[in-house]
Z-matrix of the N, CA and C atoms (Angstrom, degrees):
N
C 1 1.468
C 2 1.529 1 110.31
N 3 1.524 2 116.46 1 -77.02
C 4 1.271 3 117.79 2 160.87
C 5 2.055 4 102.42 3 67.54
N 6 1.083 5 107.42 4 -141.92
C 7 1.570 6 102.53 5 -170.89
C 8 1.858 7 112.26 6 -76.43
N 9 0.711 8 120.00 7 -13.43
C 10 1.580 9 120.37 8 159.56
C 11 1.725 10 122.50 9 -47.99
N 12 1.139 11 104.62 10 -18.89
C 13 1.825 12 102.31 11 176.48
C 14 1.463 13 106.36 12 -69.99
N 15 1.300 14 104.78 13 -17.62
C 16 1.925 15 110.28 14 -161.54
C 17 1.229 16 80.05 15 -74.34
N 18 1.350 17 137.00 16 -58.34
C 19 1.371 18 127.66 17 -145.05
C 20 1.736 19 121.31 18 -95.91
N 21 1.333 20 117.83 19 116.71
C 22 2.154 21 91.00 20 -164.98
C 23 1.900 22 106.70 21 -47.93
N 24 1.419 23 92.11 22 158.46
C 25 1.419 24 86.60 23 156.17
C 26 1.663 25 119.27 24 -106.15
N 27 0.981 26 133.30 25 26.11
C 28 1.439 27 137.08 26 -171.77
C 29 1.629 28 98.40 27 -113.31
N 30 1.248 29 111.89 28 93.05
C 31 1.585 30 114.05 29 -175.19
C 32 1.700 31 132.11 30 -61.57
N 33 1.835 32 91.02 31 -6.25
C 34 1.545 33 102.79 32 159.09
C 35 1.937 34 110.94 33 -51.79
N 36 1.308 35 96.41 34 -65.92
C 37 1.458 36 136.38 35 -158.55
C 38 2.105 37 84.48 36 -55.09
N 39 1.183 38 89.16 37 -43.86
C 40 2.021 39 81.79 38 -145.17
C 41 1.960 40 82.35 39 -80.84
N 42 1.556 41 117.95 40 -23.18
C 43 1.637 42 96.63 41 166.75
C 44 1.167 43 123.62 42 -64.95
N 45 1.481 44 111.92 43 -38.39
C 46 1.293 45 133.81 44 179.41
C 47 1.742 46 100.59 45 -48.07
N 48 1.403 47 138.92 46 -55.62
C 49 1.074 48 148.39 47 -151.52
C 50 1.773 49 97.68 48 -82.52
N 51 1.379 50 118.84 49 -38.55
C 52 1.075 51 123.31 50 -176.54
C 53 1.535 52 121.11 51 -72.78
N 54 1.692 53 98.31 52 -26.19
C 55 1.451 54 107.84 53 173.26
C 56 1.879 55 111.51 54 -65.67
N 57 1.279 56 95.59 55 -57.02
C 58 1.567 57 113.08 56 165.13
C 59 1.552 58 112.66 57 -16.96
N 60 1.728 59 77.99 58 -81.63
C 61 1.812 60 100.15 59 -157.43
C 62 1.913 61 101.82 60 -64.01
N 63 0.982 62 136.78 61 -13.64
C 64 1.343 63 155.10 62 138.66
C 65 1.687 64 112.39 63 -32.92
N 66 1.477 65 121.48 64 -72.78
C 67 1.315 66 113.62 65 -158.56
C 68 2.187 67 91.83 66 -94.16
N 69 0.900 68 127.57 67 -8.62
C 70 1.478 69 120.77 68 128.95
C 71 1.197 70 141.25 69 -19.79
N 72 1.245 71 111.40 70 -63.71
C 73 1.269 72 145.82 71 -167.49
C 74 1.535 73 102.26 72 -75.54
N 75 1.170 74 119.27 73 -58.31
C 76 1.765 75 124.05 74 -169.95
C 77 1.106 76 107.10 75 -94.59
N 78 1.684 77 112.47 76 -3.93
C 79 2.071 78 106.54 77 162.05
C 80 1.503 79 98.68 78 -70.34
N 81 1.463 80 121.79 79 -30.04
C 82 1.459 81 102.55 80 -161.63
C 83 1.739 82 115.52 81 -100.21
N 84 1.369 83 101.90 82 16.15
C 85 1.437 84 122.05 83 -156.98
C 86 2.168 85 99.68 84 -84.08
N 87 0.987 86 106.93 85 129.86
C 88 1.951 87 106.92 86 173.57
C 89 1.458 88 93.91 87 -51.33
N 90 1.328 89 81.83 88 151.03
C 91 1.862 90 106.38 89 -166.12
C 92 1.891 91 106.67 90 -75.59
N 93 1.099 92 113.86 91 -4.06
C 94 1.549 93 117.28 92 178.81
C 95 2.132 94 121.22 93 -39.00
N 96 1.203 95 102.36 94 133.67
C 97 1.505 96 120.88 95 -167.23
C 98 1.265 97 98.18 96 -42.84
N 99 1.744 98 123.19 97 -39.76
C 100 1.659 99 112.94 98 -179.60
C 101 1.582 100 117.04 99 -81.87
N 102 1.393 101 107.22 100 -8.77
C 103 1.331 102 116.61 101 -172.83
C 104 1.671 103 123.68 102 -84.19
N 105 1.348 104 96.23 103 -30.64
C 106 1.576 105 142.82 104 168.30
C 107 2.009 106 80.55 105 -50.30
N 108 1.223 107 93.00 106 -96.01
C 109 1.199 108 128.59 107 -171.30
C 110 1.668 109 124.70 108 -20.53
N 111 1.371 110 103.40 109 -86.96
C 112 1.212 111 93.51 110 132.96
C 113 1.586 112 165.30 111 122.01
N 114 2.206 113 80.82 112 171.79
C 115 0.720 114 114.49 113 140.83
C 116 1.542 115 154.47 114 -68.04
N 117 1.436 116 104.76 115 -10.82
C 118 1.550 117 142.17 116 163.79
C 119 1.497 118 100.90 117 -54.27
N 120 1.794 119 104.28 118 -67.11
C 121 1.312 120 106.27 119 -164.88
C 122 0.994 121 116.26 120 -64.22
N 123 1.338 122 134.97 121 -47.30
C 124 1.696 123 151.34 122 171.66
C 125 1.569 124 99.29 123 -37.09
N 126 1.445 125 113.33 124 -95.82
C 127 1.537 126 95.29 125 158.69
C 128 1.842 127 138.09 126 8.75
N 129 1.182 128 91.81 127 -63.33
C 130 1.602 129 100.87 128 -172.43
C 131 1.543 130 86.47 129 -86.69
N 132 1.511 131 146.37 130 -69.74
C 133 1.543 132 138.79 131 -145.12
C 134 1.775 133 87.43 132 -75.07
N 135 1.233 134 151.82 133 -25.57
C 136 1.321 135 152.67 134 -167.80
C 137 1.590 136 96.13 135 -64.90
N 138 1.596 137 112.59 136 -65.12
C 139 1.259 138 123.87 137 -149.83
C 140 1.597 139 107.27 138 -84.00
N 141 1.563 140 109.95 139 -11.27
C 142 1.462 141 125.16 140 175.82
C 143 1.255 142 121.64 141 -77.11
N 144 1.524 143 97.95 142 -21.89
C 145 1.831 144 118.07 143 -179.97
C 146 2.050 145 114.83 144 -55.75
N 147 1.541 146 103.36 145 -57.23
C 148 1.281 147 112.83 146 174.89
C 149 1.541 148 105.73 147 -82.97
N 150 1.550 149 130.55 148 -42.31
C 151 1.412 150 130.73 149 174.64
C 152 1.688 151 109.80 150 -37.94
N 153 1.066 152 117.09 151 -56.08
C 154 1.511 153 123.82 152 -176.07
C 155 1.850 154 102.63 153 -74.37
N 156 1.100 155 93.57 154 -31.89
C 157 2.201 156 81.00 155 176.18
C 158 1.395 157 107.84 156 -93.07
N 159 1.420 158 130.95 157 -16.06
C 160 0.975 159 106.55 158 166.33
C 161 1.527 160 111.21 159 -62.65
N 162 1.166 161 117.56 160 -45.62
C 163 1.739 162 119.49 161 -159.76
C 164 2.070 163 102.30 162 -67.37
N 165 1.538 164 111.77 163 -27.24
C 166 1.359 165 125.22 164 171.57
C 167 1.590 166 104.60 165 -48.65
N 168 1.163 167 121.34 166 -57.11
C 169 1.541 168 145.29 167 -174.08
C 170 1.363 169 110.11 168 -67.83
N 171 1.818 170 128.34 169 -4.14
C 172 1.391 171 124.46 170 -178.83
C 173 1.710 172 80.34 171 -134.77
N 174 1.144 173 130.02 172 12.52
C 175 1.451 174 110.23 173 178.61
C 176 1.402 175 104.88 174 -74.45
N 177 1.846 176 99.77 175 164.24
C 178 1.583 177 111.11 176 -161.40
C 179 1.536 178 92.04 177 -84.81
N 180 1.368 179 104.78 178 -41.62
C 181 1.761 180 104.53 179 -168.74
C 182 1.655 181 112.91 180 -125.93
N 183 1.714 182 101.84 181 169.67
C 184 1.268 183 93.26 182 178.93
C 185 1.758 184 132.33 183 -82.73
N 186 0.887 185 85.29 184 14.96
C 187 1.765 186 109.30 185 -176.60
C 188 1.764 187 92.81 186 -88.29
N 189 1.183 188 105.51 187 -55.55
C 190 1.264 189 107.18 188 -166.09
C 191 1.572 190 110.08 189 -66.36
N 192 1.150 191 114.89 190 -32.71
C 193 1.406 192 132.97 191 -166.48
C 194 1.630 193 94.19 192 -70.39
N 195 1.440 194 110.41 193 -52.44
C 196 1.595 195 107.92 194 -145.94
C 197 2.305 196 79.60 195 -61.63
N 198 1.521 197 100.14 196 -48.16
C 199 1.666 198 90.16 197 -164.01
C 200 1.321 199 119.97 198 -71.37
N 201 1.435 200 109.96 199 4.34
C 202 1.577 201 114.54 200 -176.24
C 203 2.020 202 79.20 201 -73.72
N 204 1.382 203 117.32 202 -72.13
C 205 1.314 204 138.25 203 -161.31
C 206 1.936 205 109.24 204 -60.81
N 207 1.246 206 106.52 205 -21.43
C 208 1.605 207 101.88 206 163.56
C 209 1.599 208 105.80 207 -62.99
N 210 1.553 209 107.86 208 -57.04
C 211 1.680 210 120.12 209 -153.95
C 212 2.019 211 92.01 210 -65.21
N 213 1.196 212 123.31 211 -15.85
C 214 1.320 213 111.75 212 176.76
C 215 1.657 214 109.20 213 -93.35
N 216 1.265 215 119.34 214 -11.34
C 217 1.425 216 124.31 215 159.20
C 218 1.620 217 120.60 216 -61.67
N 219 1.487 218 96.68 217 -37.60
C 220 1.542 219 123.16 218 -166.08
C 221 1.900 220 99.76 219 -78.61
N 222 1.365 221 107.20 220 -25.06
C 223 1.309 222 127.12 221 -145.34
C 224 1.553 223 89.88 222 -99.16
N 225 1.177 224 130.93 223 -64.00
C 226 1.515 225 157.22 224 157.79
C 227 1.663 226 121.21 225 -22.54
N 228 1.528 227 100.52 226 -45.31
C 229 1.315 228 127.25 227 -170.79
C 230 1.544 229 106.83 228 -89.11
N 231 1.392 230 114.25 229 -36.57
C 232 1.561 231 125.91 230 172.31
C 233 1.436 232 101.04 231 -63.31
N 234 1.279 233 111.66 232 -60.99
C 235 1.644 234 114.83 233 -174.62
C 236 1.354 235 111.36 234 -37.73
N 237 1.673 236 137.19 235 -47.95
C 238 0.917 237 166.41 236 140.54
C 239 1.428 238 104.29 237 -5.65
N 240 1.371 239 109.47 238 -52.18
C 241 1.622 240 97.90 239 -167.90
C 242 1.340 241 90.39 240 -91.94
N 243 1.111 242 136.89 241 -51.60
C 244 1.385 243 136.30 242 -167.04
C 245 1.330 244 113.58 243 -33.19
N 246 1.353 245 91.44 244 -64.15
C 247 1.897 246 106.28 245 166.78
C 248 1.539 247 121.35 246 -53.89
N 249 1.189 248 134.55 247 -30.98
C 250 1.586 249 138.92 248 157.80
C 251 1.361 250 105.55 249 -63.92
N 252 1.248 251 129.55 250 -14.83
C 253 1.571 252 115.63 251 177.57
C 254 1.514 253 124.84 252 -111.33
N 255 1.335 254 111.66 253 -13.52
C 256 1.416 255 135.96 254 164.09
C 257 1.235 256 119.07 255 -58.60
N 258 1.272 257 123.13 256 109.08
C 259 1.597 258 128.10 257 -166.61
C 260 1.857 259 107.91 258 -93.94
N 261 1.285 260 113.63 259 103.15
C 262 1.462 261 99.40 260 167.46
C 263 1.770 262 140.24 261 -75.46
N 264 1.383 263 70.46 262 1.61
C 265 1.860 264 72.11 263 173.59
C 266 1.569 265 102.68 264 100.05
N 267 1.424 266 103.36 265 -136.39
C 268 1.269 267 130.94 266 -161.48
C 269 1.584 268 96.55 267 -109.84
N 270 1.770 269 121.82 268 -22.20
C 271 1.176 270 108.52 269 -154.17
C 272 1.568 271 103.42 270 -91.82
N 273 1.333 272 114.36 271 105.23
C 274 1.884 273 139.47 272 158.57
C 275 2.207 274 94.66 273 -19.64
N 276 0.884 275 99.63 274 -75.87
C 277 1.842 276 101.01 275 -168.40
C 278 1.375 277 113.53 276 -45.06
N 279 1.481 278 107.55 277 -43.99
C 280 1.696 279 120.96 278 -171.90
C 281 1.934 280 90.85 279 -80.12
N 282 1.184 281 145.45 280 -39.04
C 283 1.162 282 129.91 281 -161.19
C 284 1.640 283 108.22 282 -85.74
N 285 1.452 284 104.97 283 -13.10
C 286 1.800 285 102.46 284 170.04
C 287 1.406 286 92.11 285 -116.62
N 288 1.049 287 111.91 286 29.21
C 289 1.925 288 103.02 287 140.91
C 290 1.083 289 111.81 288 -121.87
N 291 1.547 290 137.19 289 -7.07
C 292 1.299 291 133.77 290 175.07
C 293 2.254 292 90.81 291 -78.05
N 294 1.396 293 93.04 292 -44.32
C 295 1.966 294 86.96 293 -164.83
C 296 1.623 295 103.24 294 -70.44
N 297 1.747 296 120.89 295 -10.19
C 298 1.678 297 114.45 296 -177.18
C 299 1.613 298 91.64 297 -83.57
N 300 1.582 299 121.18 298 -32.10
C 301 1.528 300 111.43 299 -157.25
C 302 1.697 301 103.30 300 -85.37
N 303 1.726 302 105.01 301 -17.75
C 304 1.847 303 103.52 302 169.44
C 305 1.735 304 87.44 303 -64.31
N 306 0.988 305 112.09 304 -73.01
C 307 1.543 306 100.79 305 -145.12
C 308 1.388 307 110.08 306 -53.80
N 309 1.415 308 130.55 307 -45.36
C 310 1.562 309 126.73 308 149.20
C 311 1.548 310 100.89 309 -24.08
N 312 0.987 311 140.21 310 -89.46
C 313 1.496 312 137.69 311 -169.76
C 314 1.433 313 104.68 312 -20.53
N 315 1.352 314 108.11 313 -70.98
C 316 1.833 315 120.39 314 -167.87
C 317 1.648 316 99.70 315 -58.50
N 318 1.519 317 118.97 316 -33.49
C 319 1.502 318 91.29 317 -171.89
C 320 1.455 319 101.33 318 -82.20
N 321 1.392 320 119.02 319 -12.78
C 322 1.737 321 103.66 320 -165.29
C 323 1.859 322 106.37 321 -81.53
N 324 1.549 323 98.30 322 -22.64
C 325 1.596 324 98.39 323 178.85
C 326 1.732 325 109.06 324 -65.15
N 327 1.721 326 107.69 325 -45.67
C 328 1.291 327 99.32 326 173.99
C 329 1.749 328 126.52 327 -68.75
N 330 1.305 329 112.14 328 -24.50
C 331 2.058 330 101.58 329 164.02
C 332 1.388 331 99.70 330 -72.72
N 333 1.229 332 130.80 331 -15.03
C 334 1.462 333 104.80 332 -168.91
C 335 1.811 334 95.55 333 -93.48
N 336 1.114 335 118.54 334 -33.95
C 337 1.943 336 112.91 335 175.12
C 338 0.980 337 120.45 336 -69.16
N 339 1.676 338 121.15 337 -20.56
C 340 1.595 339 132.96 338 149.19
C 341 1.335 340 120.03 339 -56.08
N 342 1.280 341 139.13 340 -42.17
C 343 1.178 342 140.51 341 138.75
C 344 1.347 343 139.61 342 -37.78
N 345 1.439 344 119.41 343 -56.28
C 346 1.174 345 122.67 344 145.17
C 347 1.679 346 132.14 345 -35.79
N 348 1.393 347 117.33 346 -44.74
C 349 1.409 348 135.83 347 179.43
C 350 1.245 349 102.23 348 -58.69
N 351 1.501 350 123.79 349 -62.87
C 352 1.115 351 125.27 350 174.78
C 353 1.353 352 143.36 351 -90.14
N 354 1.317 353 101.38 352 20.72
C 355 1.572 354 118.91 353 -175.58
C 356 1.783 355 94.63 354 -114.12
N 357 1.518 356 125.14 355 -25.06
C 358 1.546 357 115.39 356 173.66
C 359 1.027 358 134.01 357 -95.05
């Protein structure tokens, strides 16, 4: 087990958490026009991450499945930039939650291209 308890393993749950721990994150963010900005998008590509796997996880086929589960790679990877362009300011807490929610980003793109790999 070891450091894996920290993290769920039910990848509904851990998008779900990322969507969360995401619109958290940009409540506490300085009010600046790019931050605004965005922060809009992040928001929307965050919450698109589990939105699109849930619907992957009720698909009829595997065709459908693999592109439900690409577009949350696609979805994951956006978040990613959003978050590299989002300036926190001065605030120390918010800037190692912007660098925990990149690396959340990078691992969710890689289970989802692991999936993909082996689902085509």
């Amino acid at each position: 087990m070891g450091m894996e308890t920290a993290r769920p393993f039910d990848l509904e749950e851990r998008t779900f958490l990322f969507a969360k721990r995401v619109r958290s994150f940009v409540k506490r963010l300085p009010r600046t026009v790019g931050n605004v900005e965005d922060g809009k998008q992040l928001v929307r590509s965050s919450g698109s991450v589990g939105a699109n796997y849930i619907e992957a996880n009720e698909s009829l086929s595997r065709k459908d499945f693999v592109l439900r589960v690409k577009i949350s790679r696609k979805e994951a990877k956006e978040s990613g930039y959003w978050l590299r362009l989002i300036d926190p300011g001065e605030d120390q807490v918010a800037e190692l939650e912007r660098q925990a929610l990149i690396q959340e980003s990078a691992e969710l793109m890689k289970i989802f291209g692991a999936m993909v790999r082996k689902s085509e």
